[in-house]
C-alpha positions as CSV (number, residue, x, y, z in Angstrom):
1,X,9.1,9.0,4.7
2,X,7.1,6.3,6.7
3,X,8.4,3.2,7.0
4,X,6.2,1.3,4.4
5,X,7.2,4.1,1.8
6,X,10.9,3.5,3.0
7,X,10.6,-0.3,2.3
8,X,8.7,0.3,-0.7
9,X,11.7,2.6,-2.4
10,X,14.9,0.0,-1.4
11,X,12.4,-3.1,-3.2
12,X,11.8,-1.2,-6.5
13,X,15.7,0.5,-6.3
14,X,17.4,-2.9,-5.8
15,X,14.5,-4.8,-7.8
16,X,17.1,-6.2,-10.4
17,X,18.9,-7.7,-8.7
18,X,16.6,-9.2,-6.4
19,X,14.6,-10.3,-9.2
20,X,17.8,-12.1,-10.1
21,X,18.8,-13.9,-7.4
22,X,15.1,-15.4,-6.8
23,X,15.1,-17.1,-10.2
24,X,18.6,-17.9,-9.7
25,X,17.2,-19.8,-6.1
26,X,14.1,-21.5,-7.8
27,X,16.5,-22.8,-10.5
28,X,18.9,-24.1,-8.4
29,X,16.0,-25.9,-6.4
30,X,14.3,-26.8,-9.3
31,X,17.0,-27.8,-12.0
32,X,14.2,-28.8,-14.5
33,X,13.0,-25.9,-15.3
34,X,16.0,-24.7,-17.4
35,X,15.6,-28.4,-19.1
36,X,11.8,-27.7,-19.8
37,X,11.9,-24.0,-20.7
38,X,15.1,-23.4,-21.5
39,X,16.1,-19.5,-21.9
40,X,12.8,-18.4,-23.0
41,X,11.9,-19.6,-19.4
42,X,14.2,-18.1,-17.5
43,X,13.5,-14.7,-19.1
44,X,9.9,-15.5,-18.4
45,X,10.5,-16.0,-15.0
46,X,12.6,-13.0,-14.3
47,X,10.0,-10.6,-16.0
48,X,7.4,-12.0,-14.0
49,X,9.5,-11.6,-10.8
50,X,10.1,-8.3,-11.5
51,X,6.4,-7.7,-12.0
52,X,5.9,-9.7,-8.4
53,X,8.2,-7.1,-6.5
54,X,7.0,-4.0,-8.3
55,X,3.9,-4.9,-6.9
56,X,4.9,-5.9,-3.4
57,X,6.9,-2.8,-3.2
58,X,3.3,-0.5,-4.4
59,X,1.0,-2.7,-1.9
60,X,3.7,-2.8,1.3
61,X,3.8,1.6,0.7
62,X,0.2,1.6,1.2
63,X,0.3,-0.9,4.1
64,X,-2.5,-3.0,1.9
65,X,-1.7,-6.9,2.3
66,X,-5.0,-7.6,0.8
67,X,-4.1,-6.1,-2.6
68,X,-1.1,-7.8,-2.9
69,X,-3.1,-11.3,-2.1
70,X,-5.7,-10.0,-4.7
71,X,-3.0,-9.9,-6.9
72,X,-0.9,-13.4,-6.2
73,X,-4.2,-15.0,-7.0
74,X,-4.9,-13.0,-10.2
75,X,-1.8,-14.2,-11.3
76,X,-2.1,-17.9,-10.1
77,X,-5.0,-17.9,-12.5
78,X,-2.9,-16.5,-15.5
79,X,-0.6,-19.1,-14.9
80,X,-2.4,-22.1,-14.4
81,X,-4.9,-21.3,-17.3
82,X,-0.9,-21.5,-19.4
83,X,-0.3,-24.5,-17.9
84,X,1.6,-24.1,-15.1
85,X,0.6,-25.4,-11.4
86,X,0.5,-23.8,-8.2
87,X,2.9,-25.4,-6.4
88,X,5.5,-24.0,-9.0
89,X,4.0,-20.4,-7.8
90,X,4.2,-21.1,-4.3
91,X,8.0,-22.4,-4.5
92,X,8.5,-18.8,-6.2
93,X,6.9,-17.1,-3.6
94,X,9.0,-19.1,-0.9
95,X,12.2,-18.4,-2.9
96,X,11.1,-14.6,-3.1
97,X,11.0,-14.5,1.0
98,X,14.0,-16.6,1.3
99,X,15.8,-13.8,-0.6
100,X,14.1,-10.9,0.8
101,X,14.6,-12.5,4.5
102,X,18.8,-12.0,3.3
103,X,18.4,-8.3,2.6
104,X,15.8,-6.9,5.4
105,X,15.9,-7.4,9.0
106,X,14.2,-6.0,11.9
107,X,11.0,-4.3,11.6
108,X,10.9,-4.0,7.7
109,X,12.0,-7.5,7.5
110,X,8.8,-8.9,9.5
111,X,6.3,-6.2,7.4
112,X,7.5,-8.4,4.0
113,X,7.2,-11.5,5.6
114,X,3.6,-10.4,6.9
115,X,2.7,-9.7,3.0
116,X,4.7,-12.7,2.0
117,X,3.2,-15.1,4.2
118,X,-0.5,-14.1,3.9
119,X,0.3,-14.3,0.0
120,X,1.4,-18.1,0.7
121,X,-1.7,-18.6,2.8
122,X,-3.7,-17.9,-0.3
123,X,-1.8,-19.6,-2.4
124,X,-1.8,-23.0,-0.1
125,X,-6.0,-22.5,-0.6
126,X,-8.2,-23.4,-3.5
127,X,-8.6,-20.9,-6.5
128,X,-10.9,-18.3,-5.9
129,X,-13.8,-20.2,-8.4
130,X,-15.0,-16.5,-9.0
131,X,-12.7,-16.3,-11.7
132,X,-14.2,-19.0,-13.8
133,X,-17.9,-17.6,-13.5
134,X,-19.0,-16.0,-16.4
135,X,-19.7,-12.1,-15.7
136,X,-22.0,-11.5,-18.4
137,X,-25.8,-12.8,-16.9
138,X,-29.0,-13.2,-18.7
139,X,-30.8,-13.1,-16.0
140,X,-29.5,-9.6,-15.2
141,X,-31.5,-6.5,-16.5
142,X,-30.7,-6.1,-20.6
143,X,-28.6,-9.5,-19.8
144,X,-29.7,-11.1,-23.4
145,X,-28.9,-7.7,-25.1
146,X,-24.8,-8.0,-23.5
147,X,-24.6,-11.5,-24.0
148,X,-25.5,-10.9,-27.8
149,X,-23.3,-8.0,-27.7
150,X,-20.4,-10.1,-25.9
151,X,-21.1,-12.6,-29.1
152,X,-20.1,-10.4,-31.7
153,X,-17.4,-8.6,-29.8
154,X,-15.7,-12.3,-30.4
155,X,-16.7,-13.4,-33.6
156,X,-15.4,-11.0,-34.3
157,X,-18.1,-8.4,-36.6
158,X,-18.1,-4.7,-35.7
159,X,-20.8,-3.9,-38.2
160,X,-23.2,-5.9,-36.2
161,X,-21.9,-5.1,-32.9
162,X,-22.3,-1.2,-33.9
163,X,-26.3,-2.3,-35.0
164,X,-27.3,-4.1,-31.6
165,X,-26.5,-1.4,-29.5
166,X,-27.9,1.4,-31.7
167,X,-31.2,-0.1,-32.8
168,X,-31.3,-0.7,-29.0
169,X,-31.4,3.2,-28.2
170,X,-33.2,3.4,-31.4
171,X,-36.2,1.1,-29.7
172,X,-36.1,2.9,-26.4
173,X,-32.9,1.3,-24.6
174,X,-31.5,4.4,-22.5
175,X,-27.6,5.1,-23.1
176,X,-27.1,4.9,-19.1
177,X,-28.6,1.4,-19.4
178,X,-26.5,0.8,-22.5
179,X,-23.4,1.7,-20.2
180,X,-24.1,0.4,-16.7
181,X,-25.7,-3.1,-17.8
182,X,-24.2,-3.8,-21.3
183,X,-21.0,-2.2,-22.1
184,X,-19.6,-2.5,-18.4
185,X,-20.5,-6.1,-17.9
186,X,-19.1,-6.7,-21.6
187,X,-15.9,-5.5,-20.8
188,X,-15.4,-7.0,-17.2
189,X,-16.0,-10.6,-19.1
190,X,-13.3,-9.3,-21.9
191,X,-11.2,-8.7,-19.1
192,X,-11.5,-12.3,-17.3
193,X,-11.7,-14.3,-20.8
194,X,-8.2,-12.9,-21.3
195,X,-7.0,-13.5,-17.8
196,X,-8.2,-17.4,-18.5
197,X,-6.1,-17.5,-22.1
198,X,-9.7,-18.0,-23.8
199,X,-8.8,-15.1,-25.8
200,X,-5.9,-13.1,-26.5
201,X,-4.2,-9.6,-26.1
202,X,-5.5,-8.6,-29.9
203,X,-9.1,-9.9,-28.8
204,X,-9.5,-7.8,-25.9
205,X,-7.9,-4.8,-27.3
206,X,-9.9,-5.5,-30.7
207,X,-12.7,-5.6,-28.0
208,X,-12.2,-2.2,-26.3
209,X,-11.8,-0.5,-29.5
210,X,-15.2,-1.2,-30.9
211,X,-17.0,0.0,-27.5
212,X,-15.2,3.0,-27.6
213,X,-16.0,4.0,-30.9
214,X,-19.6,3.0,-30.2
215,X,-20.1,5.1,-27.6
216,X,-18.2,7.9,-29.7
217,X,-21.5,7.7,-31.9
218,X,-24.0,7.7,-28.9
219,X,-22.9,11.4,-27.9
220,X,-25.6,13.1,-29.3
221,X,-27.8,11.6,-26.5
222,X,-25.1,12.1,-23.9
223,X,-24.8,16.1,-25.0
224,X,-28.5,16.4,-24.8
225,X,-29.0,16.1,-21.2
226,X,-29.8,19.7,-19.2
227,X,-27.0,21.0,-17.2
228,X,-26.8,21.8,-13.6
229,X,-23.8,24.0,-13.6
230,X,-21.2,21.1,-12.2
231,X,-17.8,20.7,-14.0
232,X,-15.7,17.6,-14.1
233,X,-12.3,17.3,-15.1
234,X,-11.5,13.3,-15.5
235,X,-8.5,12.2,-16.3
236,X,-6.3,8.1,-15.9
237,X,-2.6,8.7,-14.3
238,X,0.5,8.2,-15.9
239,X,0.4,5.7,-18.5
240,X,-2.5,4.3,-17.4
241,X,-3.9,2.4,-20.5
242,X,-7.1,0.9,-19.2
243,X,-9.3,4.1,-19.9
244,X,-12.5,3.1,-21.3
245,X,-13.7,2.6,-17.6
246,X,-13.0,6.5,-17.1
247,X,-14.2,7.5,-20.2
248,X,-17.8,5.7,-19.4
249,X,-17.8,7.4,-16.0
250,X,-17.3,10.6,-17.7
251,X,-20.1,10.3,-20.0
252,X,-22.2,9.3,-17.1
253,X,-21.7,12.4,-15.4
254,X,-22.4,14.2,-18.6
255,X,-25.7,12.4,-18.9
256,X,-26.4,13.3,-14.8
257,X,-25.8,17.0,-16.2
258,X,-22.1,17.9,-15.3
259,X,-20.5,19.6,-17.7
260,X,-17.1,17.1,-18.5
261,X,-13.9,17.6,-19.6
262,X,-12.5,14.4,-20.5
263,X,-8.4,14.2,-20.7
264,X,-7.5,10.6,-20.9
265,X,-4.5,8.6,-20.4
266,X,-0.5,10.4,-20.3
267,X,-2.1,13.7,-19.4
268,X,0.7,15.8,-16.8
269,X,-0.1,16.7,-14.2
270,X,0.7,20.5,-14.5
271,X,-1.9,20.5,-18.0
272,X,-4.6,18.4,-15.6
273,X,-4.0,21.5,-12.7
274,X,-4.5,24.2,-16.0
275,X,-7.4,22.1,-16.7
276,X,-9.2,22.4,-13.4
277,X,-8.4,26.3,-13.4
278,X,-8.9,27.2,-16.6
279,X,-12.5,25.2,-16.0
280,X,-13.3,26.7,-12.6
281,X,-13.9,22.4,-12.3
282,X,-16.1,21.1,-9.2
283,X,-14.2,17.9,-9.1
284,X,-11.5,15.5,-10.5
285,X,-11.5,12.2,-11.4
286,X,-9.2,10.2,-11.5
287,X,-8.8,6.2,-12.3
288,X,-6.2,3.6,-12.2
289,X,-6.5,0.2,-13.0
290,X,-3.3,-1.3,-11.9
291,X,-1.6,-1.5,-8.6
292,X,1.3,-0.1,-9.6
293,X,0.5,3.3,-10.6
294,X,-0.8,4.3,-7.2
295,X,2.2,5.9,-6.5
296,X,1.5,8.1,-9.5
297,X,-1.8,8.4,-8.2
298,X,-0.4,10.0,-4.9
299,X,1.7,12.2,-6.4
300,X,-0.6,14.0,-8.6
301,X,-3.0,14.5,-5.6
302,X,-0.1,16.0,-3.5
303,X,0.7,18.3,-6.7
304,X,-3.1,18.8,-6.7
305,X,-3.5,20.1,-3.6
306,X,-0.4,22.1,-3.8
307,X,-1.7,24.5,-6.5
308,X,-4.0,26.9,-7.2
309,X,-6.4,24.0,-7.7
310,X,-5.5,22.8,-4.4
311,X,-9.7,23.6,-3.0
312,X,-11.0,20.9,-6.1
313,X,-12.4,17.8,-4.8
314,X,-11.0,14.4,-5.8
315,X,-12.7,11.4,-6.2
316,X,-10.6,8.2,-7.3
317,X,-11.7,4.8,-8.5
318,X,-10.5,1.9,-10.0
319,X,-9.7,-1.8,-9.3
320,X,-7.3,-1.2,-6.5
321,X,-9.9,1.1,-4.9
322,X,-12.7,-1.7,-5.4
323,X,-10.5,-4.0,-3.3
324,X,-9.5,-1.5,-0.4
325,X,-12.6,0.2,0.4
326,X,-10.6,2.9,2.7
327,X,-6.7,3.3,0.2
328,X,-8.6,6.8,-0.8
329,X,-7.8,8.0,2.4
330,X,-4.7,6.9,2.6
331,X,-4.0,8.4,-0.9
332,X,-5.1,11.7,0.0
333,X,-8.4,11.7,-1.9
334,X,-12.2,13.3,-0.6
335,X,-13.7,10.2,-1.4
336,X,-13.9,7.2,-3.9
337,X,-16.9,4.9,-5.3
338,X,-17.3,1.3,-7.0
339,X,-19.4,2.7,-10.0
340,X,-20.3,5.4,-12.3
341,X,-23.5,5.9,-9.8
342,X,-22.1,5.5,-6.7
343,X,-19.8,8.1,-8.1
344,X,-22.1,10.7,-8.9
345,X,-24.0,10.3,-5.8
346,X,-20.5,10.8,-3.6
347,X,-19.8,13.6,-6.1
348,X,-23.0,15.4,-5.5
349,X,-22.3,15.6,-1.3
350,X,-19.1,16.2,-1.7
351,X,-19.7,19.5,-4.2
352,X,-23.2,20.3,-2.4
């Protein structure tokens, strides 16, 4: 076990109680917090810390500092658009190395502080203004037809968000454009409108579902394409929940003429490895969306590559991936791509 995985392990097995004794710290520096949020605050706080090592621990195993910034800053934004002000956030963070600092020495001792302190650096910097920009663009190709779409999503009315998008094919709108430059956009603003407490967990979930079972009814265009003999197995790890992205790369590949097998979230990994035999498949792919199911990520690569579907090529995408243009290879993956097209163009070389 390398030293990052061996750091990583003692932070999520002793996470608890570390968890514990940072809240404790920040309330004993900070006394009014128990008067101003009172038990319902202090549970707050501990689930969050949890959450804060859980994804220390996934970031410092992959030796990605960068990702665990990324994610420091994602929160800061969650908890400022609830009120709550950076400095509290940085005196967690401080409290969180003070701890740490108690319970690792030496070398693994300086790798947290390395994460820590770049996370503190951030922190100690204006907000990234990128998460207050609007995603969804007019000015972007099919721009008016997403920002419409977006509208509807929110009112909210299905009926009419189910119309839009087929009179669109209906008048000549391909379902590729419908994917890359209405649905994906759509979703990425659902995504940050949530993040910035505009709307809430039943909004964006409301949200998903209607794309999804829109693009359930646009499968008689996907199916249509010609094939070229290609299989894909695709497939989110673990309990991944945040499938829909997966799910539209799939269908892209379908319309590029792969034949698909999509298997969703919770598959196991021994029914994925049946799946990719059973299928003769070309390539997998897989997606996860939060940090902390790369592990998961790794594991069913190694198990992968162990089996009689150890020659199959693996692409990988996702956030995380996005951030760290080279954690594929650290993962153990062939390759990994930002988009549905980029994807198919890095699956086409690496199945040539």
């Amino acid at each position: 076990m390398s030293k990052y995985k061996e750091i990583s392990q003692t932070l999520l097995d002793q996470k608890e109680l570390l968890a514990e004794q940072i809240v404790r710290r920040q309330y004993d520096l900070q006394p009014i917090l128990l008067e101003r949020y009172g038990q319902a605050g202090w549970n707050a706080a501990l689930r969050d810390q949890k959450y804060h090592l859980t994804y220390l621990a996934q970031t410092i195993a992959f030796n990605q500092a960068g990702l665990f910034v990324n994610y420091i800053e994602w929160s800061r934004q969650v908890l400022e658009a609830y009120g709550l002000t950076s400095e509290l956030f940085i005196t967690t963070i401080e409290c969180t190395q003070e701890i740490l600092a108690k319970h690792f020495d030496g070398e693994q001792g300086k790798i947290i502080r390395r994460f820590l302190q770049t996370a503190l650096a951030r922190l100690q910097s204006p907000p990234d203004p990128s998460f207050s920009q609007p995603i969804v663009d007019e000015n972007q190709a099919y721009g008016k037809l997403a920002k419409q779409y977006l509208e509807t999503l929110l009112v909210p009315d299905r009926s009419q968000a189910r119309r839009l998008i087929l009179d669109a094919v209906k008048n000549g709108v391909s379902v590729k454009d419908i994917y890359l430059n209405v649905f994906q956009p759509v979703q990425h603003e659902i995504g940050r409108l949530w993040q910035t407490n505009q709307i809430s967990v039943a909004q964006e979930h409301y949200a998903t579902a209607v794309t999804q079972q829109i693009m359930s009814q646009l499968y008689e265009h996907i199916f249509a394409t010609p094939k070229t003999g290609k299989v894909l197995v695709a497939a989110c790890v673990g309990d991944e929940l945040h499938e829909i992205g997966i799910r539209m790369v799939t269908d892209l590949f379908e319309m590029a003429g792969w034949d698909t097998f999509y298997l969703g979230a919770n598959t196991p990994a021994a029914d994925i490895i049946q799946t990719i035999n059973s299928h003769q498949a070309h390539l997998l792919a897989a997606s996860v969306t939060l940090l902390t199911h790369l592990d998961r990520l790794e594991e069913l690569i190694v198990r992968v590559r162990n089996s009689a579907a150890g020659a199959v090529k693996i692409l990988v995408g996702g956030y995380p991936f996005n951030l760290a243009p080279n954690l594929w290879r650290e993962i153990g993956a062939d390759g990994s791509a930002p988009d549905a097209e980029t994807g198919i163009l890095v699956a086409q070389q690496l199945c040539a």
